[in-house]
C-alpha positions as CSV (number, residue, x, y, z in Angstrom):
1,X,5.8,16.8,-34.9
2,X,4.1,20.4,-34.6
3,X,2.9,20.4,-31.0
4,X,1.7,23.7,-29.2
5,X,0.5,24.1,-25.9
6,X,-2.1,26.6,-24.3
7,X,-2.7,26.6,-20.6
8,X,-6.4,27.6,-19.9
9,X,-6.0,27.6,-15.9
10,X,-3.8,26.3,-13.3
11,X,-4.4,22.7,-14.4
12,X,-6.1,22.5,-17.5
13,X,-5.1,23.5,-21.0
14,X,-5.2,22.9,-24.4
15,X,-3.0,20.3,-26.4
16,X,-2.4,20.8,-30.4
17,X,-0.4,18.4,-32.1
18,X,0.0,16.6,-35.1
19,X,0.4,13.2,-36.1
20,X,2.8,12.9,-39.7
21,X,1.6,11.4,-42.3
22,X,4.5,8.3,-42.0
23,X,2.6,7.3,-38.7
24,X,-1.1,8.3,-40.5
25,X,0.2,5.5,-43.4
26,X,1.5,3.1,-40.8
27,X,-2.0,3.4,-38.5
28,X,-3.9,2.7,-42.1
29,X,-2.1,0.1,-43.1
30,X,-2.4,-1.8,-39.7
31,X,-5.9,-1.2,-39.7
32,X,-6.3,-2.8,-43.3
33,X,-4.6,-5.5,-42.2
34,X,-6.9,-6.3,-38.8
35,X,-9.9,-5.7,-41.4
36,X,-8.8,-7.6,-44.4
37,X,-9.7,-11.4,-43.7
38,X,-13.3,-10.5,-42.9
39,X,-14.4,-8.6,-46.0
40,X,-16.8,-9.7,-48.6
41,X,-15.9,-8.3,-51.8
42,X,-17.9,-9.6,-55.0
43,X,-15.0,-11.3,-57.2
44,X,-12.5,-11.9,-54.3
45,X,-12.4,-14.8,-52.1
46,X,-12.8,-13.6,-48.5
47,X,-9.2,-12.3,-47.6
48,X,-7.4,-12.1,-50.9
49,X,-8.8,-8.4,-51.6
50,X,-5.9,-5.8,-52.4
51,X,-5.4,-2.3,-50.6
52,X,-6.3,-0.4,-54.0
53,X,-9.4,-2.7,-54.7
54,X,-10.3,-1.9,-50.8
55,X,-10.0,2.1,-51.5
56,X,-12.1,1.8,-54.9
57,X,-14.8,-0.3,-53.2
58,X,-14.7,1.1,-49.2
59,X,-12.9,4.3,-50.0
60,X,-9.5,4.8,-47.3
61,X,-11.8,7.1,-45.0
62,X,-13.2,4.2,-43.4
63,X,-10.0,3.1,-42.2
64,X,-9.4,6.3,-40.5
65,X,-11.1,5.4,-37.1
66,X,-9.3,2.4,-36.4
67,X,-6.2,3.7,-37.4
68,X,-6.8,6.7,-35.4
69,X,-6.9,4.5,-32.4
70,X,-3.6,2.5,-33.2
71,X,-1.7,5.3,-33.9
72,X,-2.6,8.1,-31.4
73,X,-1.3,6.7,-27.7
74,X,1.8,7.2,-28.8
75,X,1.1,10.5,-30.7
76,X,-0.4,12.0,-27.9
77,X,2.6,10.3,-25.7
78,X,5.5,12.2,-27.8
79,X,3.6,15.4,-27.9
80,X,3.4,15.3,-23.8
81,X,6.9,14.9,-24.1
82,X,7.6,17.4,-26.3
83,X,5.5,20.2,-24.9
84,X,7.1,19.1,-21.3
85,X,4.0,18.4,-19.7
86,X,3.1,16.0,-16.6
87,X,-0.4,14.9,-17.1
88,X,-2.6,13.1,-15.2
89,X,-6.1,11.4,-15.9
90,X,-7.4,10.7,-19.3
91,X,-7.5,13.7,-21.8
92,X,-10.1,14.3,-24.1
93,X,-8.9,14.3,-27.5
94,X,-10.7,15.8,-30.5
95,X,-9.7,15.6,-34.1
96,X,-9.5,19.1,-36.1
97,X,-8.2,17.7,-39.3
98,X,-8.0,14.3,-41.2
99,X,-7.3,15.6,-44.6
100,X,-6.5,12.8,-47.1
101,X,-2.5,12.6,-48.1
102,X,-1.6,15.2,-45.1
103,X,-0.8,15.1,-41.2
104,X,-3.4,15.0,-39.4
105,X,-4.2,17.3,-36.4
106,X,-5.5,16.7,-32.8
107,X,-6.6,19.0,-30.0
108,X,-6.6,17.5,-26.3
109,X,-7.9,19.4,-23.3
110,X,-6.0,17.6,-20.6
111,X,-5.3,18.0,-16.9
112,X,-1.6,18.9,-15.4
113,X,-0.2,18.3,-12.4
114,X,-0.5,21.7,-9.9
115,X,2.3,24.1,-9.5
116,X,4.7,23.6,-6.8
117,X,6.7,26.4,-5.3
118,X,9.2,25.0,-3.0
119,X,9.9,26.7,0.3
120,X,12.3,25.5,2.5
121,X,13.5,22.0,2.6
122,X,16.7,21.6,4.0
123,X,17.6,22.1,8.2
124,X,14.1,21.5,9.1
125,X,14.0,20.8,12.9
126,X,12.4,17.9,14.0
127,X,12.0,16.3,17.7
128,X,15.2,14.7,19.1
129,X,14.8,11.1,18.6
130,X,16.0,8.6,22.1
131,X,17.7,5.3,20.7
132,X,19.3,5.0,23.7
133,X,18.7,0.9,25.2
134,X,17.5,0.6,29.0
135,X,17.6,-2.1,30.9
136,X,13.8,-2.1,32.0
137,X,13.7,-2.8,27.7
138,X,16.5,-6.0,27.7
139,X,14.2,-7.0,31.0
140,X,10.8,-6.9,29.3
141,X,12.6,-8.7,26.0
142,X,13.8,-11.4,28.3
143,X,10.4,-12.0,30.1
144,X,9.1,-12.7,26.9
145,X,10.9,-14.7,26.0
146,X,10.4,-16.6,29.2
147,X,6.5,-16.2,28.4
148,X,7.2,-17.9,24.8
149,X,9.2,-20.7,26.5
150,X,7.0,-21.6,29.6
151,X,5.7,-24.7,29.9
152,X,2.0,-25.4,30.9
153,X,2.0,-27.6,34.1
154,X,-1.7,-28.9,35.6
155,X,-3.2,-27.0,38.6
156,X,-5.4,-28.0,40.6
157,X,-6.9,-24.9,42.0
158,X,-9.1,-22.6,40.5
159,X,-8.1,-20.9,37.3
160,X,-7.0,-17.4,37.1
161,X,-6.2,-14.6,34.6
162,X,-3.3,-16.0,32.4
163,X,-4.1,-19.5,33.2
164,X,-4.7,-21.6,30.4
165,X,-8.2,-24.3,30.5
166,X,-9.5,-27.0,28.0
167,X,-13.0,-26.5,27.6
168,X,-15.8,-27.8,25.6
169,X,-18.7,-25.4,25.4
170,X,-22.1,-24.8,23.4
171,X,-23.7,-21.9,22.6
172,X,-27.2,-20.5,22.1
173,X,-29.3,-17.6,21.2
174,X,-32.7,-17.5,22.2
175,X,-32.3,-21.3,22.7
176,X,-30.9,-22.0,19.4
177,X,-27.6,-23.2,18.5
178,X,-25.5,-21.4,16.1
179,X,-23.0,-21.8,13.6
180,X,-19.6,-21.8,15.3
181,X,-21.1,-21.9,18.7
182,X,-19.6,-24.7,19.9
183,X,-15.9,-27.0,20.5
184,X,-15.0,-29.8,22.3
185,X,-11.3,-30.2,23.9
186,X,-10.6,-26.0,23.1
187,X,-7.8,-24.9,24.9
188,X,-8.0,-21.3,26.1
189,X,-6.0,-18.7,27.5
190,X,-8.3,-16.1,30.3
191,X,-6.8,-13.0,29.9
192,X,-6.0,-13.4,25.9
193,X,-9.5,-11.3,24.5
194,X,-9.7,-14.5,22.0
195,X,-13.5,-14.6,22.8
196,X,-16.4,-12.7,22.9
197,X,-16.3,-9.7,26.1
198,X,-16.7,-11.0,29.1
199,X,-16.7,-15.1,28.4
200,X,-13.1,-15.6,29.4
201,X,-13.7,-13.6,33.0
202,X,-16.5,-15.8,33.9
203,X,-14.3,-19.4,33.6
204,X,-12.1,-17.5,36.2
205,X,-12.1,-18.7,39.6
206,X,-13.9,-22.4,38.7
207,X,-11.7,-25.5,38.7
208,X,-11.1,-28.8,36.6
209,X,-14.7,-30.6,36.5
210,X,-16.9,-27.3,37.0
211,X,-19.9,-26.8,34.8
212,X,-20.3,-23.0,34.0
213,X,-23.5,-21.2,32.5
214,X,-21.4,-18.4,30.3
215,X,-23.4,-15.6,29.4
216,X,-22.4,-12.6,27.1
217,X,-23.5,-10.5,24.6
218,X,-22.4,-10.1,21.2
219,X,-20.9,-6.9,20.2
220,X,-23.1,-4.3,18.1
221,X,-20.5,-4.3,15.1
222,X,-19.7,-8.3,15.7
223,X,-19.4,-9.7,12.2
224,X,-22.2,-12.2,12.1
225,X,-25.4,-9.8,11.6
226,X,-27.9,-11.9,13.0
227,X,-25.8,-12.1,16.2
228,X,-24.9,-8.4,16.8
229,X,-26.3,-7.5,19.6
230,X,-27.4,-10.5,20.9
231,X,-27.5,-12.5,24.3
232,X,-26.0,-15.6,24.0
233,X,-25.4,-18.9,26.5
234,X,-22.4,-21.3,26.6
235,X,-22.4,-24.0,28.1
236,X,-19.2,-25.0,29.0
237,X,-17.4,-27.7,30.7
238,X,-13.8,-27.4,32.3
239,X,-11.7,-30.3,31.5
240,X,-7.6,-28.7,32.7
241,X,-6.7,-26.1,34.4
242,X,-3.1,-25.7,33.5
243,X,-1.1,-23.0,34.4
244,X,2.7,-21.0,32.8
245,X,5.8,-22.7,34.3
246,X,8.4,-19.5,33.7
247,X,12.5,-21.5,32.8
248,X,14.5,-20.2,35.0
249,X,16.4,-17.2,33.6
250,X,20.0,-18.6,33.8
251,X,22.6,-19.5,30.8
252,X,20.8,-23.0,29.6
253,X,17.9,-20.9,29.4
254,X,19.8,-18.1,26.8
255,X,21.4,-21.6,25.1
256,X,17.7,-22.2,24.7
257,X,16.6,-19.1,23.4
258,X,19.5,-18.6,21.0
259,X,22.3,-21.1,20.0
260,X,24.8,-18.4,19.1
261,X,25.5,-17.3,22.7
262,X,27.1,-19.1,25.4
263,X,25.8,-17.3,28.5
264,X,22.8,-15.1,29.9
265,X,25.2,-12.4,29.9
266,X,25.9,-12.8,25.9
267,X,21.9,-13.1,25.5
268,X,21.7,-9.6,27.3
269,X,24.3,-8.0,25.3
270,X,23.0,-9.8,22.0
271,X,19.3,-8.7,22.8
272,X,20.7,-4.7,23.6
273,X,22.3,-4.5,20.0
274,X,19.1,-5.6,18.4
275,X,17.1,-3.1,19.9
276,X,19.6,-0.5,19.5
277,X,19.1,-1.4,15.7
278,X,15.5,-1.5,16.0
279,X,15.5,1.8,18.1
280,X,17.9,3.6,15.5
281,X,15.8,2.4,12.2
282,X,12.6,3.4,14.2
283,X,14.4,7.0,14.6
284,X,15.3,7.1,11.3
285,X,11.8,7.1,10.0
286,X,10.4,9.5,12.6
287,X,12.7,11.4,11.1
288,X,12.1,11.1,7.6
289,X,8.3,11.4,8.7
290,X,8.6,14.8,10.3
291,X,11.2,16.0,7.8
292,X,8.9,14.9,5.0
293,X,5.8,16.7,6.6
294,X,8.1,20.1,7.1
295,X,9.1,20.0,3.9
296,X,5.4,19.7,2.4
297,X,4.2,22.2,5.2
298,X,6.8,24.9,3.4
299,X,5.7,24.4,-0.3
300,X,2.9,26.1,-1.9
301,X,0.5,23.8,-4.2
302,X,-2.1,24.9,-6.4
303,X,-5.2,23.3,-6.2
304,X,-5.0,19.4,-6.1
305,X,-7.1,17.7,-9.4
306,X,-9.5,15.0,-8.5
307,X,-8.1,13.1,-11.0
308,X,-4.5,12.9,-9.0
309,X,-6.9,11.9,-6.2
310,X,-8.8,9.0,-7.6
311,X,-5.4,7.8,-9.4
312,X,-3.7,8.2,-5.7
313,X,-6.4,6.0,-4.6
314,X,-6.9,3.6,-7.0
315,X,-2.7,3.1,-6.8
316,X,-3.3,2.5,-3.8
317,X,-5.8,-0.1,-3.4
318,X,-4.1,-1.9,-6.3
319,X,-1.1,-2.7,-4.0
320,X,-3.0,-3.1,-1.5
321,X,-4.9,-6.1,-2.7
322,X,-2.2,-7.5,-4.7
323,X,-0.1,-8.0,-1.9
324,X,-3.4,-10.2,0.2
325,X,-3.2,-12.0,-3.4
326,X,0.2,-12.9,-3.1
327,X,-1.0,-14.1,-0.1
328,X,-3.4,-16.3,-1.7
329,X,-6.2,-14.0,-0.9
330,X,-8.6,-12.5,-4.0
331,X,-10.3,-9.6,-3.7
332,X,-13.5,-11.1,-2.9
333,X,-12.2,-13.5,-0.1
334,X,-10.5,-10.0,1.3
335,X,-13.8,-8.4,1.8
336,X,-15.9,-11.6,3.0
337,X,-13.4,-12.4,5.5
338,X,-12.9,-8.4,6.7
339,X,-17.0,-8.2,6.2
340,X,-16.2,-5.2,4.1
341,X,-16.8,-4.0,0.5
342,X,-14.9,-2.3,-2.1
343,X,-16.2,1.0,-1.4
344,X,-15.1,1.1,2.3
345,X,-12.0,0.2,1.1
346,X,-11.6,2.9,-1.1
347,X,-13.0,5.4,1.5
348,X,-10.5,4.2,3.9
349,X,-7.6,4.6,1.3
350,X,-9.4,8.0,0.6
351,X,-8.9,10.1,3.9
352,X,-5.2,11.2,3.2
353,X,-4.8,10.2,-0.6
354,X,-4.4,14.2,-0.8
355,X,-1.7,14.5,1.7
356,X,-0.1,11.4,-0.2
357,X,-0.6,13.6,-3.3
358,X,1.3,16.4,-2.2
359,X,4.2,14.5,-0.6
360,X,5.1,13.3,-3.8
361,X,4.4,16.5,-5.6
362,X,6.8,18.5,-3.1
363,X,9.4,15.3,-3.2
364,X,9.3,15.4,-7.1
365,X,10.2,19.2,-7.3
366,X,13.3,18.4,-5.1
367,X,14.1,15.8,-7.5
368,X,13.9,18.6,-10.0
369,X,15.7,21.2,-8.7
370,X,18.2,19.0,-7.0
371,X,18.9,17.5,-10.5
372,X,18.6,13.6,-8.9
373,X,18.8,11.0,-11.7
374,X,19.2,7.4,-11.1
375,X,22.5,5.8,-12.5
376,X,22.3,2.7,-14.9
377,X,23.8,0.8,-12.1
378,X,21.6,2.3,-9.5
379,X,18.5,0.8,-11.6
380,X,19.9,-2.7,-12.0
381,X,20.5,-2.8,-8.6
382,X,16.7,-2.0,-7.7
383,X,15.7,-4.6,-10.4
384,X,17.6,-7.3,-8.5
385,X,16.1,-6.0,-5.1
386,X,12.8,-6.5,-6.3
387,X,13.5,-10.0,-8.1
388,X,14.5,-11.3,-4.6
389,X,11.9,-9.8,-2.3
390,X,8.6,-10.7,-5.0
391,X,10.4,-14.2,-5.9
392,X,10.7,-13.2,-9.6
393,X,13.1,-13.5,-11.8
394,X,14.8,-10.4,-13.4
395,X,13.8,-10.9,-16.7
396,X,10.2,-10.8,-15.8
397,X,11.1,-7.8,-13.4
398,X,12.7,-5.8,-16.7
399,X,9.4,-6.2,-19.0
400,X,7.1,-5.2,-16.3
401,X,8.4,-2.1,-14.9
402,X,9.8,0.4,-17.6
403,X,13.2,2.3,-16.4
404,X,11.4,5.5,-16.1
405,X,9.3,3.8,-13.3
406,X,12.3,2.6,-11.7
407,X,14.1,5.9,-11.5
408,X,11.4,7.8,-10.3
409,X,11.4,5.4,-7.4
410,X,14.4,5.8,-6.9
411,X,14.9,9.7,-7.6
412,X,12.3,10.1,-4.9
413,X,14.2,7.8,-2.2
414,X,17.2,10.4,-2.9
415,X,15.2,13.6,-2.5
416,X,13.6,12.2,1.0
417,X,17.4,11.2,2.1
418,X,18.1,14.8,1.3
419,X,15.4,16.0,3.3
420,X,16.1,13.6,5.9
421,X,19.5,14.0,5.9
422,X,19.8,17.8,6.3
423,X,17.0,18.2,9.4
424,X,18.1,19.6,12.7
425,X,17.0,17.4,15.4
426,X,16.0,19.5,18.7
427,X,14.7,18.6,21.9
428,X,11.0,18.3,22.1
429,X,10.4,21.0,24.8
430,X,12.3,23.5,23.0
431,X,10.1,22.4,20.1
432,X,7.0,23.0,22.0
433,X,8.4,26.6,23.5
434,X,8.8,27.4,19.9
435,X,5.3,26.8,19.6
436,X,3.6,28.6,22.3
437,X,6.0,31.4,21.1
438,X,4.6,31.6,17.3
439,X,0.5,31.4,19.0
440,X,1.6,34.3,20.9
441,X,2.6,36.5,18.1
């Protein structure tokens, strides 16, 4: 294949390349083929007409469309490949020649990916993270765990914030009742924000048997249009009053909590090492964040292309709503439900798609220079890890994502450990000093 190459600016260019005449024969053929059981030739049954008698009575030319389109994805494919090029978008390809009996020739002005001139990457200081565990933590773990494992004991006094009451209420606006304005039997907890501003602080201080006149107003942004805004009244009766009935922290209660240990004390020193690990992994991605963000900070990118953005984005809203629908959740219940629409989506997903962008731009040219490629075992391994956490099995992992997808996922995990692994961590005041110093200057 003859394939030449002319950048026109930093991220366009010219593509010329050639498509032999093997594949030119292979794309007519095919396109006969798709064509041949819906002709009507005079003195041939529908179907049964011959490639010569086609070329005599159609001539081969009007093949050459349709096999055009069969055979130049992976024309165009190869000649990337050849000329070393990392595209992005959707090129626009012209034919200049499709001479009978010869290869034929293509010319495609297509985008490229920006320049990236990497500065410095490795010993990049980043704030000093604390994974140390203090008690005042393994205390607020254990109260929750209290909170989680309280029991809810009738009062008889009046109800107060963290109490929980059964309540039936009805609600109107303008002296109408609305749809899902009303419950009977609802148990509530004051202090949990579950309703409207201001509906759960009036039901505190009244007792079991009080009638209460709730009023609030709906929220400007509340979901339901025709009742942002709005004054609304509930009324609501008070059934229970019931109140949180904290175990008593002791070593049946740390049985309770978790059957491994024996003791409060082995519930103590169980609930430290978890947080340690949480507290470490935390760390670990603050410092792969700031690491990351150095790293980027130090390289010099051309101009990004829109059509890196809009990819960026679209990628992004892809996984996005194919995780809710693993979930069970389409598209369209997504944005019903969130009272959004497509295009807020994509706006959201919008507002750093070029920082994304460059991140992988700058983590791609480590990959490069670094010479990172992902072993054979290194990619049957990620196949495996993705069977188990989407359910699937590997078979159906293996014809959906192609081993260059897989290595470049993984090629971009090793470049971040790199950059990870090689920053300085400094204290965050010496940090800040070196700061004010540099706005001095």
């Amino acid at each position: 294949m003859s394939v030449k190459w002319n950048k026109t600016d930093k991220t366009t260019g010219e593509l010329t390349f050639d498509i032999p005449q093997t594949d030119v024969k292979r794309g007519l053929d095919q396109a006969f083929r798709r064509v041949k059981n819906s002709l009507r030739v005079p003195g041939f049954r529908k179907g049964h007409v011959s490639r010569v008698i086609f070329d005599q009575y159609y001539g081969e030319e009007s093949l050459y469309e349709n096999a055009l389109n069969i055979v130049l994805p992976d024309a165009y494919e190869s000649a990337l490949k050849e000329a070393d090029i990392a595209a992005v978008g959707q090129p626009q390809i012209l034919p200049v020649s499709m001479e009978k009996g010869k290869d034929w020739q293509m010319k495609a002005t297509v985008t490229v990916e920006p320049e990236v001139k990497l500065g410095e990457y490795k010993g990049i200081e980043v704030p000093k993270q604390n994974t140390r565990v203090y008690a005042k933590d393994i205390d607020a773990k254990l109260k929750e765990e209290r909170e989680k494992n309280a029991e809810l004991v009738l009062k008889k006094s009046a109800a107060a914030k963290g109490d929980t009451v059964t309540i039936d209420y009805k609600g109107t606006v303008d002296g109408k009742a609305f749809d899902g304005g009303s419950a009977e039997d609802y148990s509530l907890e004051l202090g949990s924000n579950t309703f409207i501003p201001g509906f759960e602080d009036q039901l505190i201080g009244h007792k079991a048997g009080d009638e209460v006149d709730v009023v609030v107003t709906f929220p400007e942004d509340y979901g339901a249009k025709d009742l942002a805004g709005k004054e609304a009244h509930f009324a609501t009766k008070v059934h229970e009053v019931k109140s949180k009935q904290l175990p008593k922290l002791d070593d049946e209660f740390a049985k309770d909590v978790d059957d491994s240990v024996e003791t409060l004390d082995d519930l103590k020193e169980k609930i430290k090492k978890d947080l340690k690990a949480q507290k470490e992994e935390a760390a670990q991605d603050e410092i792969e964040q700031a690491a990351i963000e150095g790293a980027v900070a130090n390289a010099t990118i051309d101009k990004i292309p829109d059509a890196m953005i809009q990819e960026d984005i679209n990628t992004q809203m892809n996984q996005y709503l194919g995780n809710m629908q693993r979930q069970g959740i389409s598209p369209e219940t997504y944005y019903k439900i969130t009272n959004t629409t497509e295009d807020q989506l994509r706006s959201q997903f919008s507002k750093d798609a070029e920082e994304r962008v460059k991140t992988n731009l700058v983590l791609e040219a480590i990959v490069k220079k670094e010479d990172i490629k992902a072993t054979k075992e290194e990619i049957d391994k990620e196949i495996k890890n993705l069977a188990s956490e989407y359910n699937m099995d590997e078979k159906t992992v293996r014809n959906t994502l192609t081993d260059d997808m897989l290595s470049h996922d993984i090629n971009v995990r090793k470049a971040i450990n790199i950059v990870a692994d090689n920053a300085k961590q400094v204290s965050k005041s010496k940090t800040k000093k070196d700061e004010n110093k540099s706005d001095k200057k």
